[in-house]
VEXNU-744236 format. One record per residue: residue in three letters; x, y negated, z of N, C-alpha, C in turn. Coordinates in steps of 0.2 Angstrom, whole numbers, plus 5000, padded with zeros to 4 digits. Layout:
residues N
AlaXYZXYZXYZ...
//
This chain:
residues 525
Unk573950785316574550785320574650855323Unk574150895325574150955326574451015323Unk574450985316574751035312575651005312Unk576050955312576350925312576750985320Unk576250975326576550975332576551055330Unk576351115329576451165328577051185325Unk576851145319577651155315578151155319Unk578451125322578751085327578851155331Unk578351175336578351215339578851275337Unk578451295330578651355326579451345326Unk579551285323580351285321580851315329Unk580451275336580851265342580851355341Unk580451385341580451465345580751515339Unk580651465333581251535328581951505331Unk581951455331582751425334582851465341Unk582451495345582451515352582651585350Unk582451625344582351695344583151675340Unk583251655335583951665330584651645337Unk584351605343584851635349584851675351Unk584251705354584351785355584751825350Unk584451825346584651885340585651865339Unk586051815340586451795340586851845346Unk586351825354586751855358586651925355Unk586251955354586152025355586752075351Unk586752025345587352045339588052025342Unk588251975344588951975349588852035355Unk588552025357588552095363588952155359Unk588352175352588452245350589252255345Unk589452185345590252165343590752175345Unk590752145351591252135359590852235361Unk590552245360590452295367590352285372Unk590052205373589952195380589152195382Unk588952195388588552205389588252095392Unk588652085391588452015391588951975390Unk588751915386589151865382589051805386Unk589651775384589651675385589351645381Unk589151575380589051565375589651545371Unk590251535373590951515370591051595368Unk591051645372591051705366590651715358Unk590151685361589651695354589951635351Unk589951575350590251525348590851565342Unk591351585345592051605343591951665336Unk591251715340591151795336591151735330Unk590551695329590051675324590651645320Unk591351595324591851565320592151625317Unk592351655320592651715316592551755309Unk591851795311591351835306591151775301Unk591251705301591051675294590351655296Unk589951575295589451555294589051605288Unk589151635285588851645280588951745281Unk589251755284589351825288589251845291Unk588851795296588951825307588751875308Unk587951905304587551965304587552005300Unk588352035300588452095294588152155294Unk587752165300587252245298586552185295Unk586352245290585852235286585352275293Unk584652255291584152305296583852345292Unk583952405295583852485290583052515294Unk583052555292582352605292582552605301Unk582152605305582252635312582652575316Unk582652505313583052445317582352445324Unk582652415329582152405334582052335333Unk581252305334580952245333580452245338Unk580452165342579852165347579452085345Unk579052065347578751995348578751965354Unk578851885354578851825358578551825363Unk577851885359577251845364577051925365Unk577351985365577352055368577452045378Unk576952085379577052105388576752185389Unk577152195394576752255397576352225402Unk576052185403575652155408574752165408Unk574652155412574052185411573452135408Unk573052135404572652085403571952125402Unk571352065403570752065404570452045398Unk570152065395569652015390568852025392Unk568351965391567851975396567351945389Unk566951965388566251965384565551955385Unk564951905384564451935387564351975393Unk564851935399564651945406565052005405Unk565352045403565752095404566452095401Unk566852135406567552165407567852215403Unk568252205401569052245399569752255401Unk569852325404570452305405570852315400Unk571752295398572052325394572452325397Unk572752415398573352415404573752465397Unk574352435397574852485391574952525394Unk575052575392575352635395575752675390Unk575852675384576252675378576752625379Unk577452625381577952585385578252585376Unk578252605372578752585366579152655365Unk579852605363580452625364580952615368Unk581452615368582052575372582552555366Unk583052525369583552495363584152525366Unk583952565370584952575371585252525376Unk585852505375586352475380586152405377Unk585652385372585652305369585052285376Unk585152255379584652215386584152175383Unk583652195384583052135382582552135390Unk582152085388581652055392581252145394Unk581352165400580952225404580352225401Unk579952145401579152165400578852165394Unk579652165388579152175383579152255380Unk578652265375578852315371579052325364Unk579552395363579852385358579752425355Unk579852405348579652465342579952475337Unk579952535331580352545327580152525320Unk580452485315580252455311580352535305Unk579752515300579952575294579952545289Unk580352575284580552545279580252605275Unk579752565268579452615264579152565258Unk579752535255579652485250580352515245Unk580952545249581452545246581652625247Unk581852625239582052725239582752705240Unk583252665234583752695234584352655238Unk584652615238585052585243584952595248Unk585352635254585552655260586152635265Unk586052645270586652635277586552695280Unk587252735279587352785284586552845284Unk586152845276585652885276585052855275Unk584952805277584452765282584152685275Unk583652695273583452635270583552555271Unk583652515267583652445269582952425271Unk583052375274582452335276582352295273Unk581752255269581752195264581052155267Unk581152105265580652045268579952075266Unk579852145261579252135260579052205263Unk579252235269579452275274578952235282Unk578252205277578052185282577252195285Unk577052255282576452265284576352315290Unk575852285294575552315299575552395300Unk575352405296574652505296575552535293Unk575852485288576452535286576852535289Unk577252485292577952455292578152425299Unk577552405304577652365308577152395313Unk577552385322577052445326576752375328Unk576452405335575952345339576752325346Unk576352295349576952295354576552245362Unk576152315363575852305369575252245370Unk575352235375574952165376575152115372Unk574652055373574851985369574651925372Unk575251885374575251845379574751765378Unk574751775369574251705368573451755370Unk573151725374572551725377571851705372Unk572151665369571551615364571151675361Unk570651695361570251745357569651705354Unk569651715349568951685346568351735347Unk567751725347567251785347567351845341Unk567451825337567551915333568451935336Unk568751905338569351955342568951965347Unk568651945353568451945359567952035356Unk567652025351567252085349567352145348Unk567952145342568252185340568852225347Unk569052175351569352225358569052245362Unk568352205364567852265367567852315365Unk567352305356567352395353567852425354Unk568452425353568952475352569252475358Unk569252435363569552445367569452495372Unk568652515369568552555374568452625375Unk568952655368569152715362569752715367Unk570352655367570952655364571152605366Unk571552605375571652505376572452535380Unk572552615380573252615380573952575377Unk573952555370574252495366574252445367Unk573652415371573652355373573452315368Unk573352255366572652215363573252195357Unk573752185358574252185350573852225344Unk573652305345573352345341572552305337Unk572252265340571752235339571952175335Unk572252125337572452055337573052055331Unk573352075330574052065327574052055319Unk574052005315573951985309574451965306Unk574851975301575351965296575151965290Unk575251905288574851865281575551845277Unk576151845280576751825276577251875276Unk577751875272578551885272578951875279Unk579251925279580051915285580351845281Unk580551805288580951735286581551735287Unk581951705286582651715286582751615290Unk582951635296583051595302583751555299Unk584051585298585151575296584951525289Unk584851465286584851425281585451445278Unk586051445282586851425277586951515274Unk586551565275586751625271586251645266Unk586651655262586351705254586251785255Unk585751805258585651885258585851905254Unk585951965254585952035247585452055247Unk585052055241584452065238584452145234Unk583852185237584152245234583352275229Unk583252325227583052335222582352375224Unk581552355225581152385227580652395223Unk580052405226579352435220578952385219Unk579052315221578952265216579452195216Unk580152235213580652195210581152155216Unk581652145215582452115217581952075224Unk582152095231581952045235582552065241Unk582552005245582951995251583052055257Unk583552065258583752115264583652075271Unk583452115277583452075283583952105286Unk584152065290584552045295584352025303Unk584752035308584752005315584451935316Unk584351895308584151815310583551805307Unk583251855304582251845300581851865306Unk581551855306580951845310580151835306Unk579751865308579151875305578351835308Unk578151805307577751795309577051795309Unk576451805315575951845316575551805317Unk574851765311574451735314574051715322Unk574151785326574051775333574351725335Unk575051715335575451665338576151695339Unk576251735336576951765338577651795333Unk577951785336578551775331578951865333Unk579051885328579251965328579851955325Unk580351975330581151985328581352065331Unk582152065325582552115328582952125335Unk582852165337583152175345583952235343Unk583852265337584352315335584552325327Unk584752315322584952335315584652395315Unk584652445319584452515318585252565315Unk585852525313586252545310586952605315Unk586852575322587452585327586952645329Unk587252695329587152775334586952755339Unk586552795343586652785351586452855355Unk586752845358586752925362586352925369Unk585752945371585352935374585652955383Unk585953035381586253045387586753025391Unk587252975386587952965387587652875390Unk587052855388586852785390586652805399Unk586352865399586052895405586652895410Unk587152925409587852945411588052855414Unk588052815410588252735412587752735417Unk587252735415586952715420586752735429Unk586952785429587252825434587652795438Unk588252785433588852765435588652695438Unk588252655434588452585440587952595445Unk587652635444586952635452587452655457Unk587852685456588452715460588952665463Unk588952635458589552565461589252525465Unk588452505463588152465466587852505474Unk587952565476587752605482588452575485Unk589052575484589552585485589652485486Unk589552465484589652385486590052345481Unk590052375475590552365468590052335463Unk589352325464589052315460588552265461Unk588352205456587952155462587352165459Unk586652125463586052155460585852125452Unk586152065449586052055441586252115436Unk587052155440587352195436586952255436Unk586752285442586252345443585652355440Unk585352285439584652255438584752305429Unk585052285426585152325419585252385419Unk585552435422585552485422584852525424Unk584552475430584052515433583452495425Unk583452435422582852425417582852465414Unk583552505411583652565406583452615407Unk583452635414583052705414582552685414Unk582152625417581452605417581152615409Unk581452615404581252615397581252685395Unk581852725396581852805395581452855398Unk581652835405581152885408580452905406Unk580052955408579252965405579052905410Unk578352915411577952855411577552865418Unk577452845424577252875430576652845431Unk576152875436575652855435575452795438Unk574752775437574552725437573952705442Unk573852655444573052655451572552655446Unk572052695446571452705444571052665443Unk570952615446570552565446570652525437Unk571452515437571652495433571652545425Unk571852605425571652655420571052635417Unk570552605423569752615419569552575416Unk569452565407569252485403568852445408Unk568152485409567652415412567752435419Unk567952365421567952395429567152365433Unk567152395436566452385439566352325444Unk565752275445565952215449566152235458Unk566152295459565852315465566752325468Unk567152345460567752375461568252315462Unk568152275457568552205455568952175460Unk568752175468569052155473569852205474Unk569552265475569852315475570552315469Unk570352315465570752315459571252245457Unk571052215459571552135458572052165463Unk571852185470572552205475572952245471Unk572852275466573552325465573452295456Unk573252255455573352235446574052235443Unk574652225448575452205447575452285447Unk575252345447575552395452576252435449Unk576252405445576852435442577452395440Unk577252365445577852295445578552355448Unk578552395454579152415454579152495450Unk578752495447578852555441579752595439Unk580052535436580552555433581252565438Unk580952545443581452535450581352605453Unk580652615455580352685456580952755451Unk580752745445580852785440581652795440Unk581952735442582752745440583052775446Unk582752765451583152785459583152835459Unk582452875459582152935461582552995455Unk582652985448583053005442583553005446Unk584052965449584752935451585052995457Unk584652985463584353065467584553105464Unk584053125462583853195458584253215456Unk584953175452585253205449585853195452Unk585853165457586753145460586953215468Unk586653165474586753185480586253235480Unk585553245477585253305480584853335476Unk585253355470585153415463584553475466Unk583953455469583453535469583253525463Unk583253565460582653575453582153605457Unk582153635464581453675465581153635470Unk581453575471580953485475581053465472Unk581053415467581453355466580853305467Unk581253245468580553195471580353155466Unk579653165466579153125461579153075465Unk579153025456578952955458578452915458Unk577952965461577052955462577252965470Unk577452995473577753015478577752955481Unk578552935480578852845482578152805480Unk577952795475577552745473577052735478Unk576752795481576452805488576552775492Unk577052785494577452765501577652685499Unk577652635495577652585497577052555495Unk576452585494575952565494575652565503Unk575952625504575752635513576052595517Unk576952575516577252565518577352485520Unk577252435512577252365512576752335510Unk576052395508575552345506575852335497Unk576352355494576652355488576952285487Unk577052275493577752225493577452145496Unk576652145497576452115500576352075507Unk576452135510576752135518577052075520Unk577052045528577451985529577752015534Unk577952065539578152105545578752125543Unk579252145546579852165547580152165538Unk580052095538580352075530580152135523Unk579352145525579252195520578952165513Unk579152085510579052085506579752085501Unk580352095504580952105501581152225502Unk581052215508581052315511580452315510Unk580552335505579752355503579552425503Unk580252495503580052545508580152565516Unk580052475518580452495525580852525529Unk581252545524582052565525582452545529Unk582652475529583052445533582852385537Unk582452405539582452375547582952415555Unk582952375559583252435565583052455568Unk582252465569581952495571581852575568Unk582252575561582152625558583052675558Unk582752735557583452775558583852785552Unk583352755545583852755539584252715539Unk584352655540584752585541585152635544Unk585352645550585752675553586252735549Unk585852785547586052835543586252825537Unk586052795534586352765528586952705527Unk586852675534587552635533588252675535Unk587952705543588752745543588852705551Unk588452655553588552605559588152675565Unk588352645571588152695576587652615581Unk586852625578586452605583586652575591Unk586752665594586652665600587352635603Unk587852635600588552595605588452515609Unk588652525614588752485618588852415617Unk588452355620588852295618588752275610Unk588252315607588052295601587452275599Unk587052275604586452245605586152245612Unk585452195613585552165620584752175623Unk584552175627583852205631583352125627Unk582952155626582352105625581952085631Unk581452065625580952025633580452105637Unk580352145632579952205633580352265631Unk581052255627581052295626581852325627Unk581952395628582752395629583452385625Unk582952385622583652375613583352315610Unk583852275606583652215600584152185597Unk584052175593584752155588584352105585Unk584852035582584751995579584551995572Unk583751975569583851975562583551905557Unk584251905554584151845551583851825545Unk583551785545583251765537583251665534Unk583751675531584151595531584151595537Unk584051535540584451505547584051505553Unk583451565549583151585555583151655557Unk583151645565583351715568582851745571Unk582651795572582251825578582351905580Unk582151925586582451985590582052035584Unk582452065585582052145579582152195586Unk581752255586581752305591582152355587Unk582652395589582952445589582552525588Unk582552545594581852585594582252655590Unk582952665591583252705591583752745596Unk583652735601583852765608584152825607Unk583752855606583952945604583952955598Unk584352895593584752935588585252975588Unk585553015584586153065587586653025579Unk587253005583587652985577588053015576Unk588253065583588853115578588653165578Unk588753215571588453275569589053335573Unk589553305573590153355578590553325580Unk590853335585591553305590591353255593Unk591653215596591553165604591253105599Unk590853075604590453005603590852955605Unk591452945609591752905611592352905605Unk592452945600592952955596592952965591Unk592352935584592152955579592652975574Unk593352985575593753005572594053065572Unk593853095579593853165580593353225578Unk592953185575592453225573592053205567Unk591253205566590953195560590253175560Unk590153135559589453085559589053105554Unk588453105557588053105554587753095546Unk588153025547588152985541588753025533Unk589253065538589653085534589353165531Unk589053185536588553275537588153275528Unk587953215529587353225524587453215517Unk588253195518588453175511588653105509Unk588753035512588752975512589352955514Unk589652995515590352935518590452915524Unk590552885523590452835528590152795530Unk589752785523588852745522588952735516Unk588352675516588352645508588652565508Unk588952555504589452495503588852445504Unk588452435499587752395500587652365508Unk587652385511587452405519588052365524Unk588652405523589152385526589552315524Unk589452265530589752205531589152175525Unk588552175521588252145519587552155524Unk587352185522586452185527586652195534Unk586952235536587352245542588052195544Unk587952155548588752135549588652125558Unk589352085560589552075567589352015570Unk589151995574588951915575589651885578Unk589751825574590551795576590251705579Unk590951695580590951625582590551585578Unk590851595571590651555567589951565566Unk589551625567588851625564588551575573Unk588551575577588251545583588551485584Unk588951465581588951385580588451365577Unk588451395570587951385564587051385568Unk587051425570586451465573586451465581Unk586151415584586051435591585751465595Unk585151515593584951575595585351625598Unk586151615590586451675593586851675598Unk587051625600587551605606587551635612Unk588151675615588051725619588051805614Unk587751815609587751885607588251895601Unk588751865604589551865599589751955597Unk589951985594589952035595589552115594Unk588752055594588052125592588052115586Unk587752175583587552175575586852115575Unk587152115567586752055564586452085558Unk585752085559585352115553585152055547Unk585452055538585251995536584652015532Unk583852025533583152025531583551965523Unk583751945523583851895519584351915511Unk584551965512584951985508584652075505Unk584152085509583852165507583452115499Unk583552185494583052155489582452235486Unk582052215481581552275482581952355480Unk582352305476582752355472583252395477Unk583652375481583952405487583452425491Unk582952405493582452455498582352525494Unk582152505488581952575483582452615483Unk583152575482583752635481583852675487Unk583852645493583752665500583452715503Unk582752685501582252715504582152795500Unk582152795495582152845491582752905493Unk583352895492584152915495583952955501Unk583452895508583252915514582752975513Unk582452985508581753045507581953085505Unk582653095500582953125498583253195502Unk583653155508583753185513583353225518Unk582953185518582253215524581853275519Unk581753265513581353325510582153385511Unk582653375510583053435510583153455516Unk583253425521583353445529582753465532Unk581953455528581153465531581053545528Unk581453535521581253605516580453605512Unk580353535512579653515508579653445507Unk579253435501578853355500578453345508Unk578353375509577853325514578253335521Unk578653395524578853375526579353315526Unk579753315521580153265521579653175523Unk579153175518578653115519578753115525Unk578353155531578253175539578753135543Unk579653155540580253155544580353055540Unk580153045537580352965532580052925539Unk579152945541579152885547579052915552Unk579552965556579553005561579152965565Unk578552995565577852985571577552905572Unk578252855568577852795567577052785567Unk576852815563576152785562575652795566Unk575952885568575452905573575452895578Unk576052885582576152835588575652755588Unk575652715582575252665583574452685584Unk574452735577573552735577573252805581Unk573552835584573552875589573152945586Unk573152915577572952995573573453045571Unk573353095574573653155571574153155564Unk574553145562574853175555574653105552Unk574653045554574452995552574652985543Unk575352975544575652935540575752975534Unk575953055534575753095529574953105527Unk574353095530573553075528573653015522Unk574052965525573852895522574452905517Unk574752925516575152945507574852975505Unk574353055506573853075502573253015499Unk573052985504572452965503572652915494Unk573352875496573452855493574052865486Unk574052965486574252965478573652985474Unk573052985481572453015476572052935473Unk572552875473572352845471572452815463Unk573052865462573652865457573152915451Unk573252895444573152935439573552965435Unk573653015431574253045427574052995421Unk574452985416574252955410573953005405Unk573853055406573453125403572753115405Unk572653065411572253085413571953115420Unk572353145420572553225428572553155435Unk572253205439572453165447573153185449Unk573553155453574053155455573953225462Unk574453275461574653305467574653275475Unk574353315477574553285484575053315486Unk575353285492576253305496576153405494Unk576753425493576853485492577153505500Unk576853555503577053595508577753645507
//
């Protein structure tokens, strides 16, 4: 029966990839960056059962597997540890959207001399050998290791576990399949005789457990800078309030994929980790969970509102600061598992700054039990006072405070506008009638800002918070001052140490590795 329920299996997850491969091919049809299924429905009536996938896959098509991850995995032996942390990210695929965690890779074609597309060799079913043909692609999500695999990633692992355990495990004992039954390929001419062209619906599969399909034909140009360019452009809409977090979420995974590779915690770089360390090392095992968010923001900066080629901010930097900051997103205080570089709370001066809102006016927040300023922050339909702790902000950069139209805030000084649409009337809004019927806490504070903790996500803290550093390194004149100005005296105010808060960012990029191998820089003076 086992062999019966596998099959079974097999068939459900080529049928699951021959959808993917489906949408990805209508995407790259329409132009669009996401399909219906009644769109994909209509391409396939159109283009012909027997034509839906009219790019053939050529020398350089992008291909990934099922059971590909960048995620971190362990293999243990004989009372001993491995780690395998990828750090060899692939490739990217351009504007075609795939799974963030997997990795992708270039297929080679070196079966066929003579038949081309646009320069470029065809791909044929027997285009399917490892060492020649076909890359690794990171981790591998089936765990089941027998002892000679559990043996064989120990030995090598210990040479070479940047790849990730795919390079150890990955077995291909058959031909590319052809997933589409009702199509007759074109068959073209190689070095042992007439065989099948691949296309967007073959799929290959890897005695580990894994099904290796196309992510790209390899046939459509793609221009790396002009992809970069787009995605500028909507981090921009999405600053601006034009953009939601599904639609930004792709532009930011795109840079995650192109950008270089930033460093990593130490603990985890090292194959065997020692028992003494392991406690240590599981707190930051995700650590790269907001990697690509880090990499797109800090890119996005750099090149937008504050172009220094002679600061620009590393995101070893950032990566710091929300290890200082939330614990890396673990934190329960001032909603630091959503602000995770504690950017927008009200306590802090970047909310304010970055929105374009004036803290300190009047009638917009109400005395606490201890304290003189507080505003409501809500999170679903619970509410609690949050401390301001902004008294002596200054909101207008020039002309009357009583008249912010006579002159020019703050928010406007530094180049924002009138803030970030993000911000405005979403995480920020007014408390109304209708919110203090709903909510009884608020009643009575008709009128005060209303902080919604429930709408910040890590992605907005990082764009935020970064935008925030951004500023403070240009107006500090250094990395570290700028770090220094990000929690103006916060930390040293609580733990009553000197320079606190710029200490505990050093302590913690020295806990960061280059992928060279190199220690991470500390804050630059």
């Amino acid at each position: 029966m086992s062999g019966l329920k596998d099959s079974y299996e097999n068939q459900s997850r080529q049928e699951d990839i021959l959808d993917i491969s489906k949408e990805n091919e209508t995407k790259r049809i329409l132009g669009k960056d996401s399909v219906t299924k009644e769109e994909i429905e209509k391409v396939y009536e159109i283009y012909g059962m027997g034509d839906f996938f009219n790019e053939y896959l050529v020398d350089g098509a992008i291909i990934t597997c099922d059971q590909s991850t960048k995620g971190l995995k362990r293999v243990k032996r004989n009372g001993r540890g491995l780690n395998f942390s990828v750090t060899d990210n692939g490739i990217n695929a351009g504007k075609v959207q795939v799974d963030a965690d997997k990795i992708l890779g270039k297929l080679v074609v070196t079966n066929l001399e003579k038949a081309k597309a646009g320069g470029k060799k065809y791909a044929t079913t027997i285009d399917n050998d490892y060492d020649d043909n076909i890359p690794c692609f990171g981790n591998c999500n089936n765990e089941q290791y027998n002892d000679d695999e559990k043996k064989r990633l120990m030995e090598k692992g210990v040479k070479d576990n940047k790849h990730g355990t795919c390079k150890y495990l990955i077995s291909i004992t058959s031909e590319w399949e052809d997933d589409d039954l009702l199509k007759a390929p074109q068959k073209f001419d190689t070095s042992t005789g007439m065989k099948d062209g691949l296309t967007m619906t073959n799929s290959l599969f890897c005695a580990h457990g894994g099904w290796i399909y196309p992510v790209t034909s390899g046939q459509s140009d793609y221009n790396e800078d002009e992809a970069k360019k787009d995605a500028i452009s909507i981090m921009s809409k999405y600053l601006d309030g034009f953009c939601t977090e599904e639609e930004v979420e792709k532009a930011v995974q795109f840079l995650g994929w192109v950008l270089p590779e930033i460093a990593q915690v130490k603990e985890k770089k090292i194959g065997e980790a020692e028992d003494a360390w392991e406690k240590e090392w599981k707190k930051y095992w995700k650590d790269d969970k907001f990697d690509p968010y880090i990499k797109a923001w800090t890119y996005y900066w750099n090149e937008t509102k504050f172009p220094n080629k002679d600061m620009e901010i590393r995101p070893e930097v950032v990566k710091a600061m929300i290890m200082v900051e939330s614990g890396w997103g673990t934190g329960t205080t001032q909603n630091s598992g959503r602000d995770v570089m504690q950017a927008l709370y009200p306590g802090d001066y970047a909310l304010w700054l970055l929105s374009g809102y004036n803290p300190t006016q009047k009638g917009m927040s109400h005395a606490g039990k201890t304290e003189p300023a507080v505003v409501w922050a809500k999170d679903g339909m619970d509410c609690n006072a949050a401390s301001m702790r902004v008294q002596d902000y200054v909101y207008m950069y020039s002309g009357e405070e009583s008249d912010p139209s006579k002159g020019i805030t703050m928010t406007e000084h530094i180049g924002f506008k009138n803030g970030l649409g993000i911000l405005r009337d979403n995480v920020i809004t007014v408390i109304t009638s209708d919110d203090s019927a709903k909510i009884k806490k608020l009643k009575g504070s008709e009128g005060e800002y209303l902080i919604h903790y429930d709408r910040v996500t890590p992605n907005m803290s990082i764009a935020c918070g970064v935008g925030y550093l951004a500023f403070n390194m240009e107006d500090g004149g250094s990395e570290e001052e700028g770090v220094r100005q990000y929690n103006n005296g916060g930390k040293e105010s609580k733990t009553g140490i000197k320079d606190a808060y710029v200490k505990d960012v050093n302590e913690h990029l020295d806990y960061l590795i280059l992928n060279d191998g190199k220690s991470v820089q500390g804050l630059q003076k």
